[in-house]
C-alpha positions as a Markdown table, in Angstrom:
| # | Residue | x | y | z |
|---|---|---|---|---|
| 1 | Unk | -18.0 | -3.9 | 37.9 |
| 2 | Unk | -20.6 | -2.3 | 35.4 |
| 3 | Unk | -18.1 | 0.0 | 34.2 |
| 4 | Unk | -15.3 | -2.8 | 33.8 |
| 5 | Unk | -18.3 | -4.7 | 31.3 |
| 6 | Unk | -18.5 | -1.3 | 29.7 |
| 7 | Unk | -14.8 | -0.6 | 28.8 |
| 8 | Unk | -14.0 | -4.0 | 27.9 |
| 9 | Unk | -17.4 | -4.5 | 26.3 |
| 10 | Unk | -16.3 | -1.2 | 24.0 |
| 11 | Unk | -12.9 | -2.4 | 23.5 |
| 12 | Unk | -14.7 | -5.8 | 22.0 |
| 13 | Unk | -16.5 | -3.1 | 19.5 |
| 14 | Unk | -13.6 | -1.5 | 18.8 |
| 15 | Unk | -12.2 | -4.1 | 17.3 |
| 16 | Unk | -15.2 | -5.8 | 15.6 |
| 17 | Unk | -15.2 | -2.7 | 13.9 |
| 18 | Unk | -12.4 | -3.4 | 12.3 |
| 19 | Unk | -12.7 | -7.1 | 11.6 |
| 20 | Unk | -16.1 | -6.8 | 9.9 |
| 21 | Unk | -14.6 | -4.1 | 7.5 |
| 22 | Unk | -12.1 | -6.5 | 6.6 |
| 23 | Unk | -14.5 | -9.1 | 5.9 |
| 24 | Unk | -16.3 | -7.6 | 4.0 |
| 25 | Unk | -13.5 | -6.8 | 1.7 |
| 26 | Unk | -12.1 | -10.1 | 1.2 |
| 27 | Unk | -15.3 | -11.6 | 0.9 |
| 28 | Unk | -16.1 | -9.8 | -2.6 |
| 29 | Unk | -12.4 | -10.0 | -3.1 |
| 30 | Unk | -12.0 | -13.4 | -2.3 |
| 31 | Unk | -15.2 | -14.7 | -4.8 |
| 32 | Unk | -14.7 | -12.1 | -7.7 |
| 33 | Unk | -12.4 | -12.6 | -10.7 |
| 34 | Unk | -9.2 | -11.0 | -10.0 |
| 35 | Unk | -8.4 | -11.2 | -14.2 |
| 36 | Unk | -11.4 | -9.5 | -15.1 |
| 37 | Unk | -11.0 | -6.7 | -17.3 |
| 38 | Unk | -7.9 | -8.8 | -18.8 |
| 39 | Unk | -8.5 | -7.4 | -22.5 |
| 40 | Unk | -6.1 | -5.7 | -24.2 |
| 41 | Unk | -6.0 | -2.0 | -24.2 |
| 42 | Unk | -7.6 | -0.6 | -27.4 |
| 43 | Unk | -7.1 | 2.8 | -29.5 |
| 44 | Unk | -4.8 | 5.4 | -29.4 |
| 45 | Unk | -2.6 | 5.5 | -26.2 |
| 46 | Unk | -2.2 | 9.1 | -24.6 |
| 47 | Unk | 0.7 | 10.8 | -24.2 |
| 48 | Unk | 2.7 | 9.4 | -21.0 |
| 49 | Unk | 5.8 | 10.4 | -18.4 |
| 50 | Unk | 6.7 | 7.8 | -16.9 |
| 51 | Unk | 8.2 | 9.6 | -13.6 |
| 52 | Unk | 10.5 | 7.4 | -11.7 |
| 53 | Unk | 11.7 | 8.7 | -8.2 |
| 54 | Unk | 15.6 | 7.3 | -7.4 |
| 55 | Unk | 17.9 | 8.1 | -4.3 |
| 56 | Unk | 21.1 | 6.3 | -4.4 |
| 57 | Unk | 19.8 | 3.2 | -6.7 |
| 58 | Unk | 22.7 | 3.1 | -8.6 |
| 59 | Unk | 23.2 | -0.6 | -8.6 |
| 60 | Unk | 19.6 | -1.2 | -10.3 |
| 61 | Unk | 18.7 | 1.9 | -11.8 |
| 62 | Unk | 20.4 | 0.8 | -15.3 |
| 63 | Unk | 18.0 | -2.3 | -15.3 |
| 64 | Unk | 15.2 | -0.3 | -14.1 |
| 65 | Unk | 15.4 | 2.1 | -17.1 |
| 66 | Unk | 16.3 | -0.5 | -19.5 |
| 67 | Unk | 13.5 | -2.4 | -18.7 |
| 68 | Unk | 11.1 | 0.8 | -19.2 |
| 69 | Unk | 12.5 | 2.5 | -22.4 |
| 70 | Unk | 11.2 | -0.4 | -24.7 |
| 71 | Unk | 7.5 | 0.4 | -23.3 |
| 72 | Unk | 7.2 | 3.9 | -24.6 |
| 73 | Unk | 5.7 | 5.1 | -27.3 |
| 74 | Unk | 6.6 | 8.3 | -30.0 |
| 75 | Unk | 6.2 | 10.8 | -27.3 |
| 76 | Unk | 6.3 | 9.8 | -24.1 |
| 77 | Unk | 8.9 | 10.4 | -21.8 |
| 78 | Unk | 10.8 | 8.7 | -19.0 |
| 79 | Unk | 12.3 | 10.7 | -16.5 |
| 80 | Unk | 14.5 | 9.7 | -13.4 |
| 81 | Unk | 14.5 | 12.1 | -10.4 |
| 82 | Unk | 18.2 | 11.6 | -8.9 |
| 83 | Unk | 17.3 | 12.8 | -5.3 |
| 84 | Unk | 20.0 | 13.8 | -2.7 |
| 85 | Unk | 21.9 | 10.4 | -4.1 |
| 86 | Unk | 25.1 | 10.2 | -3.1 |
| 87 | Unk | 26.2 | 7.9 | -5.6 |
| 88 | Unk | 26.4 | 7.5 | -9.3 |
| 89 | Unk | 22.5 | 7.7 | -9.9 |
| 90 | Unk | 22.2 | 9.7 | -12.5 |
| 91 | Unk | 25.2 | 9.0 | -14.6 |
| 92 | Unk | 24.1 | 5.6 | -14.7 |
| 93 | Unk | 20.3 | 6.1 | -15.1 |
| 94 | Unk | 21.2 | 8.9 | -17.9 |
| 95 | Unk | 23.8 | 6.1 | -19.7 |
| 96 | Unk | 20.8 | 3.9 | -19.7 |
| 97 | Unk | 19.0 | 6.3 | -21.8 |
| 98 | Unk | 16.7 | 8.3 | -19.1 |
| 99 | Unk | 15.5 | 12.0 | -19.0 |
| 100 | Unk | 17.2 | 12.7 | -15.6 |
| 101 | Unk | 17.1 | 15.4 | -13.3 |
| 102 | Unk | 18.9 | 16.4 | -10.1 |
| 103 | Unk | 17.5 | 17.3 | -7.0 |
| 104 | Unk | 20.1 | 18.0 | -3.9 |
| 105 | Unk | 18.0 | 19.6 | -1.1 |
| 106 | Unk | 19.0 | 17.5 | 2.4 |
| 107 | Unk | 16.9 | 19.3 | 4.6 |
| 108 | Unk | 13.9 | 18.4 | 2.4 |
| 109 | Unk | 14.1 | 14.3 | 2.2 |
| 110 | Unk | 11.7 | 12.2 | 1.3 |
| 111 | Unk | 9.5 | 10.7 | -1.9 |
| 112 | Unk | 7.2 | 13.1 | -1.7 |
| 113 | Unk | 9.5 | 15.8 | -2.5 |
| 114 | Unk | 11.1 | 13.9 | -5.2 |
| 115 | Unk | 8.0 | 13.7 | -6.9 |
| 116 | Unk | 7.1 | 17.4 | -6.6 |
| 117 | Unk | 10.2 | 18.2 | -8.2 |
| 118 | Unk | 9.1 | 15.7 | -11.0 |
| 119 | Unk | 6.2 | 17.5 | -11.4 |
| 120 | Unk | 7.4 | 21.3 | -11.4 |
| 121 | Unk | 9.5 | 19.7 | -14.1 |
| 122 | Unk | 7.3 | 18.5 | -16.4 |
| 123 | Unk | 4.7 | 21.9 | -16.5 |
| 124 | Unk | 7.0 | 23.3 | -19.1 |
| 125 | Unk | 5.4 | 20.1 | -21.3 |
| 126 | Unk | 3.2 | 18.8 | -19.5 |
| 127 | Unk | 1.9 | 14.8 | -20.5 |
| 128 | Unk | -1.9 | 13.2 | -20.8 |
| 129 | Unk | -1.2 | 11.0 | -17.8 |
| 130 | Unk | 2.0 | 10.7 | -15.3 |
| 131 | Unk | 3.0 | 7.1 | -14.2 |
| 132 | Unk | 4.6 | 6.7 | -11.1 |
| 133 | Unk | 6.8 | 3.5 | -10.6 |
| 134 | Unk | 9.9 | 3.0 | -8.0 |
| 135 | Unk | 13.4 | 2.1 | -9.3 |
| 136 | Unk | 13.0 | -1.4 | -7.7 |
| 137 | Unk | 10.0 | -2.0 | -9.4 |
| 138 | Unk | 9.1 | -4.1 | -12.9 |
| 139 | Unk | 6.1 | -3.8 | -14.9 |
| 140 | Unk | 4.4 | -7.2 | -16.0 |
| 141 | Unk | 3.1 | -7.8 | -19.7 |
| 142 | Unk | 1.5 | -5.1 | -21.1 |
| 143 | Unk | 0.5 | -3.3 | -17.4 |
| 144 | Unk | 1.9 | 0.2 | -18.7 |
| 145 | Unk | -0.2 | 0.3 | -21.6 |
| 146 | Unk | -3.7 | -0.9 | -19.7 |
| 147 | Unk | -2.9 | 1.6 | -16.6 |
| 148 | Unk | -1.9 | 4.9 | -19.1 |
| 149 | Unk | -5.2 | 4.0 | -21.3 |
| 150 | Unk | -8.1 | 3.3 | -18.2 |
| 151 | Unk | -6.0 | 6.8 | -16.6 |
| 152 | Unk | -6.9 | 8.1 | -19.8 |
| 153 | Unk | -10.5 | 6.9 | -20.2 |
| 154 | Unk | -11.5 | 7.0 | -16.9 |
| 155 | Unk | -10.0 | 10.5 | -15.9 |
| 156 | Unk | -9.4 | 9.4 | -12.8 |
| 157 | Unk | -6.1 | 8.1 | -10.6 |
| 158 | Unk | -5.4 | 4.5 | -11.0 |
| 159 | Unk | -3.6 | 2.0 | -9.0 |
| 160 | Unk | -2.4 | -0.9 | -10.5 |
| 161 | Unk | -1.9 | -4.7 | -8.6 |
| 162 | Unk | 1.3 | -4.1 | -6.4 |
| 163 | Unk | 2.6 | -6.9 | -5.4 |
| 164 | Unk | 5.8 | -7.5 | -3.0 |
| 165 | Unk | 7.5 | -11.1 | -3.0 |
| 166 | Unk | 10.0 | -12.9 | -0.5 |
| 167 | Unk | 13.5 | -13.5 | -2.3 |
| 168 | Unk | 14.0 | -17.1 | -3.0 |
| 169 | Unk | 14.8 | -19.1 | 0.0 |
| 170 | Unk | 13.2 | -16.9 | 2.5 |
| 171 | Unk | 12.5 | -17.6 | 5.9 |
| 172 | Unk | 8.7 | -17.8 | 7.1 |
| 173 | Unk | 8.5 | -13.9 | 8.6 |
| 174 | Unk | 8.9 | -13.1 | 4.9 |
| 175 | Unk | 6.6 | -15.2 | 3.4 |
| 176 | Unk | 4.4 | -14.5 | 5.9 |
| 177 | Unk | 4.6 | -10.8 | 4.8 |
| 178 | Unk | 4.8 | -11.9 | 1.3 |
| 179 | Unk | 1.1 | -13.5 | 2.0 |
| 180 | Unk | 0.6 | -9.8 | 3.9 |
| 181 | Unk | 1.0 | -8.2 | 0.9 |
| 182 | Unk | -1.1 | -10.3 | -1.0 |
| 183 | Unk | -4.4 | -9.6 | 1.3 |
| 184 | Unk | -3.5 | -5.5 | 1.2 |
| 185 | Unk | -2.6 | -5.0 | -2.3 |
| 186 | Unk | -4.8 | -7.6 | -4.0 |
| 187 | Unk | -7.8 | -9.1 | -2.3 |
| 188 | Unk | -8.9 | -6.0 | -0.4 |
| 189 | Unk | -8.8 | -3.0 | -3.0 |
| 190 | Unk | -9.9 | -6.2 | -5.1 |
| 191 | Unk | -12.9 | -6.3 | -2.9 |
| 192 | Unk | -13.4 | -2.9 | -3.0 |
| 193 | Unk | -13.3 | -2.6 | -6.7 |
| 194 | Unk | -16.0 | -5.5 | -7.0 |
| 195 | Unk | -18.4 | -2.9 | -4.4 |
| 196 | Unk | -17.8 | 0.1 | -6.5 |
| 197 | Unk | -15.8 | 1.7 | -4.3 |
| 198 | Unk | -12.3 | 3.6 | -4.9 |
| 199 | Unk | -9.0 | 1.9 | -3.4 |
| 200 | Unk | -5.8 | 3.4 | -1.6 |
| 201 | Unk | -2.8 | 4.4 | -3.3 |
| 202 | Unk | 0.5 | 1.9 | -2.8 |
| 203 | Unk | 3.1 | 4.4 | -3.8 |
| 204 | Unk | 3.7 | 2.6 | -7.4 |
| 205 | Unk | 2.6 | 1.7 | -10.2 |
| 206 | Unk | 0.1 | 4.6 | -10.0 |
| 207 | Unk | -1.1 | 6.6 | -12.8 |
| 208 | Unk | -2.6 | 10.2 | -12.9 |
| 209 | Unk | -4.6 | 12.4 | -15.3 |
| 210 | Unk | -2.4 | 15.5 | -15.4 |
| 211 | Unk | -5.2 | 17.8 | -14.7 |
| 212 | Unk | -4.9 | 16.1 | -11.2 |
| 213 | Unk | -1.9 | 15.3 | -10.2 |
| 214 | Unk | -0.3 | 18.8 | -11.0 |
| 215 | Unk | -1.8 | 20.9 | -8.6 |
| 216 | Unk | -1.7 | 17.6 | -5.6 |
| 217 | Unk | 0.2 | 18.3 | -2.4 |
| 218 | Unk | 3.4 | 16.4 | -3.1 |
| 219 | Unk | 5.8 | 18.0 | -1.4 |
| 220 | Unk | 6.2 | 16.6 | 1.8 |
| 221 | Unk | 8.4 | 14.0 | 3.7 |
| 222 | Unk | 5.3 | 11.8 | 5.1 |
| 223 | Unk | 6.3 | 8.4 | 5.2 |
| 224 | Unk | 3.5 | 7.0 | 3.6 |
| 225 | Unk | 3.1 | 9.9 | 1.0 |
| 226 | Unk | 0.8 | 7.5 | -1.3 |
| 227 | Unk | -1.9 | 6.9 | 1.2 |
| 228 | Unk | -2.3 | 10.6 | 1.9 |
| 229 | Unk | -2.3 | 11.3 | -1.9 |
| 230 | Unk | -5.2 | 8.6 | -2.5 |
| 231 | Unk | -6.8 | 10.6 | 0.4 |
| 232 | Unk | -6.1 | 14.1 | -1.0 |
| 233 | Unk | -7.1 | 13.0 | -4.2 |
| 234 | Unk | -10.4 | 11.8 | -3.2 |
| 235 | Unk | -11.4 | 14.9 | -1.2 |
| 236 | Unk | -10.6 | 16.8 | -4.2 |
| 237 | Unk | -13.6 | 14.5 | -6.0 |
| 238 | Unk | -11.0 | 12.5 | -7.9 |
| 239 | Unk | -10.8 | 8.8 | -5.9 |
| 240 | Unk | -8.5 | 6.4 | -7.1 |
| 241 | Unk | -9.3 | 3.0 | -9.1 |
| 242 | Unk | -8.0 | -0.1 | -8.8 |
| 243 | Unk | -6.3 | -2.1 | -11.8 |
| 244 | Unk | -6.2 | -5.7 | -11.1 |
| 245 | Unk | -5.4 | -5.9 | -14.6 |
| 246 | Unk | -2.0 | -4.1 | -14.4 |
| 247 | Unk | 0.7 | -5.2 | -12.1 |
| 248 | Unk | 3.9 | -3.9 | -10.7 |
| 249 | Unk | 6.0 | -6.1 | -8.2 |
| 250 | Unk | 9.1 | -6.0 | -6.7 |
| 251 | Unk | 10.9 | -8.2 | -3.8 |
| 252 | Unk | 11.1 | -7.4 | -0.4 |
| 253 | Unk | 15.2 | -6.6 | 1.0 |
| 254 | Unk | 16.6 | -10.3 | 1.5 |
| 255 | Unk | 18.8 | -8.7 | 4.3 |
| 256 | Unk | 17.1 | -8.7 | 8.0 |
| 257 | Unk | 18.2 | -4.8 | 8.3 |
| 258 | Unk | 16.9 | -4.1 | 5.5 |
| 259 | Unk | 13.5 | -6.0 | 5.5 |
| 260 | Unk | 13.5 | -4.7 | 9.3 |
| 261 | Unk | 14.0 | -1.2 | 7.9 |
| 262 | Unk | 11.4 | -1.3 | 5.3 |
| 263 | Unk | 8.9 | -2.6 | 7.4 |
| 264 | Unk | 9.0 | 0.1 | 9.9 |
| 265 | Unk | 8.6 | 2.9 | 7.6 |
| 266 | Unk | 5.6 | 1.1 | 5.7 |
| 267 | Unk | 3.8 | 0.0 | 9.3 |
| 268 | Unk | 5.0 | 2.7 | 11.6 |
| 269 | Unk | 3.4 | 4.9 | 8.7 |
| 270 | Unk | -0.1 | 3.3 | 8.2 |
| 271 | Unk | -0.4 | 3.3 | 12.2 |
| 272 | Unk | -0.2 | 7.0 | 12.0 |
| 273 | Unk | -2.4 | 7.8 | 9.1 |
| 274 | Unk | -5.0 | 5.2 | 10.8 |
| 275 | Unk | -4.7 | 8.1 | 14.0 |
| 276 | Unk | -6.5 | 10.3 | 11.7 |
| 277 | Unk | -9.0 | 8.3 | 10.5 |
| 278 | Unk | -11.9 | 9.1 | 12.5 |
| 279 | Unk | -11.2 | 12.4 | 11.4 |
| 280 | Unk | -11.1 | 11.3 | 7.9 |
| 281 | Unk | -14.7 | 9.3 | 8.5 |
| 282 | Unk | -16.3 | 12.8 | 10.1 |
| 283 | Unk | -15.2 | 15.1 | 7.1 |
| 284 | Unk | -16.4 | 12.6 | 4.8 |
| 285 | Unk | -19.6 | 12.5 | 6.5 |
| 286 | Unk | -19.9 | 16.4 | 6.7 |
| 287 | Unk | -18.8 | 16.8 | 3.1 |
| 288 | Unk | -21.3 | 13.8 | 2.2 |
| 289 | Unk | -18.0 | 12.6 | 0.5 |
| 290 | Unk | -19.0 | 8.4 | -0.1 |
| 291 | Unk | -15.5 | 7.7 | -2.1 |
| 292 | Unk | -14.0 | 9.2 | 1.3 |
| 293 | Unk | -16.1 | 7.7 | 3.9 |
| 294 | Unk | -15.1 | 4.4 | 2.3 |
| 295 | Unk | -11.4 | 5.0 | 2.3 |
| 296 | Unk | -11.6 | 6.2 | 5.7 |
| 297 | Unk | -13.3 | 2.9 | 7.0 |
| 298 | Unk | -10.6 | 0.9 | 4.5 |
| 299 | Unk | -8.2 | 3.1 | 6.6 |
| 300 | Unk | -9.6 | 1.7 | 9.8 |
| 301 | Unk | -8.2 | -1.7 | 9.5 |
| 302 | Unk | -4.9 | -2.2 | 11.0 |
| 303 | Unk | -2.4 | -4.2 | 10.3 |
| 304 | Unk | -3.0 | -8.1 | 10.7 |
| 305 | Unk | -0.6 | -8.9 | 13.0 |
| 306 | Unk | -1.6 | -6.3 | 15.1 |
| 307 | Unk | -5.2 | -6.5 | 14.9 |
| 308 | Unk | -4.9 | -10.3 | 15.9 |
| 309 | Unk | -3.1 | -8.9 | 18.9 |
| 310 | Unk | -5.7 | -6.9 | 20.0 |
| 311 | Unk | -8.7 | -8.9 | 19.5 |
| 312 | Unk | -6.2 | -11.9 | 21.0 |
| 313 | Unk | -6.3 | -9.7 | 24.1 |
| 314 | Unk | -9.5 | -8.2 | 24.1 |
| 315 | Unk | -11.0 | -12.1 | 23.7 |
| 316 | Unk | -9.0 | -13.2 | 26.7 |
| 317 | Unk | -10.0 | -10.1 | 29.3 |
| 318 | Unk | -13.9 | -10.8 | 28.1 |
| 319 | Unk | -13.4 | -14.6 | 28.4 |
| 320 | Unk | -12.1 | -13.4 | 31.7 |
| 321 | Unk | -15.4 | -11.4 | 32.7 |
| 322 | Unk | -17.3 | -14.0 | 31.4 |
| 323 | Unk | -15.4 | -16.7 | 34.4 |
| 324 | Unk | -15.4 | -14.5 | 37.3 |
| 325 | Unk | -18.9 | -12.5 | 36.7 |
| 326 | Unk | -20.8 | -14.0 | 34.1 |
| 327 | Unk | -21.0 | -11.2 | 31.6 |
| 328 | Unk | -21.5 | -12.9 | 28.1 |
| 329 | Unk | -22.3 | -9.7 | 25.8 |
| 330 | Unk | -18.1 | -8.8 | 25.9 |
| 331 | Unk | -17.7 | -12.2 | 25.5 |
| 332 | Unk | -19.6 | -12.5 | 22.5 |
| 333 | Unk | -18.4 | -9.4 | 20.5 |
| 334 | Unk | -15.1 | -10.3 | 20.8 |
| 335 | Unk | -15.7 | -13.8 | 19.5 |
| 336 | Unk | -17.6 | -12.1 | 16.8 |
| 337 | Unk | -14.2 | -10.1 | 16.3 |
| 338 | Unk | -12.1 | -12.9 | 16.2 |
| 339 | Unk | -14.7 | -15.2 | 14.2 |
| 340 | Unk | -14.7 | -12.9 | 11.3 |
| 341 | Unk | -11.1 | -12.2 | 11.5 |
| 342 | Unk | -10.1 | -15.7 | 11.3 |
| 343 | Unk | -12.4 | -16.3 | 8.5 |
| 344 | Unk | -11.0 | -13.5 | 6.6 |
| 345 | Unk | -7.4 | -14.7 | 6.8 |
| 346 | Unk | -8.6 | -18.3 | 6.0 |
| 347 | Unk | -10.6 | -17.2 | 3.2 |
| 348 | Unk | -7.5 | -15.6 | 1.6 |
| 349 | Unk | -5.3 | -17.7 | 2.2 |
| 350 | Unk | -7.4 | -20.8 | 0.5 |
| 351 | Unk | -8.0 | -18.9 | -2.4 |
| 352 | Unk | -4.5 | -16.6 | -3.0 |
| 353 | Unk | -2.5 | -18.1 | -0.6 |
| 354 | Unk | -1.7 | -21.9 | -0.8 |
| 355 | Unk | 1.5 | -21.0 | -2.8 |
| 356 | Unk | 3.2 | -18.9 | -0.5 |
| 357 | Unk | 2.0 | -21.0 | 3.0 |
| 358 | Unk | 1.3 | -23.7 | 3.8 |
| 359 | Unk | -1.7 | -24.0 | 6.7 |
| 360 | Unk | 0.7 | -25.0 | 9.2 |
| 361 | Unk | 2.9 | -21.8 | 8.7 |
| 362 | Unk | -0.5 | -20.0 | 8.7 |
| 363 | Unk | -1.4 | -21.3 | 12.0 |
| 364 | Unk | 2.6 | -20.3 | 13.2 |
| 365 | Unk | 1.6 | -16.8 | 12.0 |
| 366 | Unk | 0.1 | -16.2 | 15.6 |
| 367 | Unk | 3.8 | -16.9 | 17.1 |
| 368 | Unk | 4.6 | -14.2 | 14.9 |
| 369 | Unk | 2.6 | -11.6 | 15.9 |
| 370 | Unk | 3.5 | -12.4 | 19.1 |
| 371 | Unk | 6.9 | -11.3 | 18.8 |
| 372 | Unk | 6.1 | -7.8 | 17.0 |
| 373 | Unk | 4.5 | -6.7 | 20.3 |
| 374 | Unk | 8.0 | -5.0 | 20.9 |
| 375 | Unk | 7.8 | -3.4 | 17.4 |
| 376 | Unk | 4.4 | -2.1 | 18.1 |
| 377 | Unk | 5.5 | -0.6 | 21.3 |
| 378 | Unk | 8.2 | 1.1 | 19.4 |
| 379 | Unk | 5.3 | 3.1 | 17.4 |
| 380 | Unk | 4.4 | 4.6 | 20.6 |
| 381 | Unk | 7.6 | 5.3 | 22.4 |
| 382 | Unk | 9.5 | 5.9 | 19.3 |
| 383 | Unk | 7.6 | 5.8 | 15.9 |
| 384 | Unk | 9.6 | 6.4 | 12.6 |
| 385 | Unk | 7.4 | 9.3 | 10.8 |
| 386 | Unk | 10.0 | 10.5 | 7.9 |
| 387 | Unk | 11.2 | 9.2 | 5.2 |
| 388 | Unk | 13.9 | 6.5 | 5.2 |
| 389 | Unk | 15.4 | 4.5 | 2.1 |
| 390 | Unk | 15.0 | 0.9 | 2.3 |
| 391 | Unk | 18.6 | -0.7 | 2.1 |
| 392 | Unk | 18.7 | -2.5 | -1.1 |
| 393 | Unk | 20.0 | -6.0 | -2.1 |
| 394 | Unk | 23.0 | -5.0 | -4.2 |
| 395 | Unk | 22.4 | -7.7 | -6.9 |
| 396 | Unk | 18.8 | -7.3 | -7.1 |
| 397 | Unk | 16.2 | -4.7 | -8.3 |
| 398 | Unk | 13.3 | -6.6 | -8.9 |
């Protein structure tokens, strides 16, 4: 019986762990100003690429470019990597008035090579800073400017807000991710920013020095090639920053496939980069690496839905214990766990997300997570590790 307190007793930490890293986050996240820093950027702008990564976006990549081309200054340079497309890519993004280039390598898919091609590209001239956006993606106000000049002032990566919204008239898993989104992109690295610490990378709206970014590992097929950058990055003594002032959003695929299919490469992807976060925690403590040992805890929180799950579980075998033997300590940790978990939600959602759900869908968030246990289970039977284009809407890029 003593070792059955133990293990579940250690599961309950396991997951406290977690939940008070979390809290943590949104609680300076939640009760900072995310517009601080709003000022307008000031002084000479340096020299910027702005390096847009494109396989088979032909029905948006004219709007993307178009969009873009009026934000550049005498000297800067867009350019559109057309990578194993299939379609018209590069005609159209090169009609638009893009610097294009054509990468067709199949056996090498994935962002990550796409952007090393980029890169090799540009050493003939190379720019000040390299901005990194996706062809779905639109930049708000003047969010190119402020993200090329802190780059630039800072000398150091910077992320800016990344926001993903649900199309008009979705259903509630989407505005659930929508509110998802929200708490990962916003009110965490928010949090982080407000505690001096660096953020992860979201895989746009990202801008590097060019002193660091050229000699980055890049060419790869990882699935999640922008947290492993951000981690990369930081091991090389260059963490990232976060931006709230800058934003770059997009919407998530209105079609069930397609929001299906996206969803599995961004969570399947995190899952496995979280694997290799204790190791991540135990270089940075070897290396006496504190930008590092931050993003490696950051890295330890899961996914919501499945960290509910979990400490939903781990609560009921201790409450369990508790009835049958009378051992409280499990019982208490995990309440701990799921105290500070459900306070973190609630906190977000009070201050960021009233728009996007109401309390009652918040509440139906649990049913929810209950029905991605199958997806979870997937990870481990079957988890989707390479790259794999999300299907777009065809009438909608942004």
């Amino acid at each position: 019986m003593l070792l059955i307190e133990l293990l579940v007793g250690a599961a309950g930490l396991v997951i406290l762990a977690p939940a008070l890293i979390l809290s943590v986050e949104v609680l300076a996240g939640t009760f900072s100003d995310r517009h601080e820093a709003t000022a307008g950027p000031a002084g000479a702008r340096p020299r910027v690429v702005m390096l847009v990564p494109a396989h088979d976006e032909a029905p948006g990549i004219g709007d993307t470019v178009r969009s873009l081309l009026p934000q550049l200054h005498t000297g800067d340079r867009l350019l559109v990597v057309a990578d194993n497309c299939t379609d018209d890519t590069a005609a159209k993004a090169r009609a638009a008035g893009a610097e294009v280039i054509v990468r067709n390598e199949p056996t090498r898919r994935g962002k990550g090579y796409a952007l090393d091609y980029g890169i090799r590209h540009l050493e003939r001239d190379p720019p000040e800073v390299v901005l990194i956006v996706d062809a779905d993606c639109r930049f708000a106000g003047d969010s190119f400017d402020r993200l090329a000049h802190v780059c630039a002032q800072m000398g150091r990566p910077v992320q800016a807000l990344n926001l993903s919204y649900a199309p008009p008239g979705a259903d509630l898993k989407m505005r659930i991710a929508e509110f998802a989104s929200l708490l990962k992109n916003l009110i965490r690295p928010l949090g982080l920013r407000v505690l001096g610490l660096p953020c992860q990378l979201t895989g746009t709206g990202m801008a590097f020095p060019w002193v660091c970014i050229k000699t980055a590992t890049l060419a790869t097929g990882h699935v999640v090639e922008d947290l492993k950058l951000g981690l990369d990055l930081t091991r090389a003594g260059h963490p990232p920053l976060f931006c709230p002032g800058a934003r770059v959003s997009s919407y998530f695929p209105a079609t069930e496939e397609g929001f299906r299919s996206q969803r599995t490469r961004w969570e399947h992807g995190y899952l496995a980069v979280l694997l290799e976060a204790p190791a991540v925690l135990l270089q940075a403590l070897r290396t006496v690496n504190g930008p590092l040992l931050a993003l490696g805890l950051d890295l330890c929180v899961p996914p919501i839905a499945l960290l509910t799950l979990l400490g939903g579980a781990v609560w009921v075998a201790s409450a369990v214990l508790y009835a049958t033997l009378g051992k409280e300590i499990p019982l208490l940790i995990a309440s701990a766990a799921a105290a500070l978990l459900a306070l973190s939600v609630l906190l977000a959602w009070a201050r960021h997300g009233r728009e996007i759900l109401s309390l009652g869908s918040l509440l139906l968030a649990l049913a929810y997570a209950l029905r991605k246990i199958p997806f979870y289970g997937r990870f481990l039977l079957t988890r989707q590790l390479n790259w794999v284009r999300t299907k777009r809407d065809p009438d909608r890029t942004a």
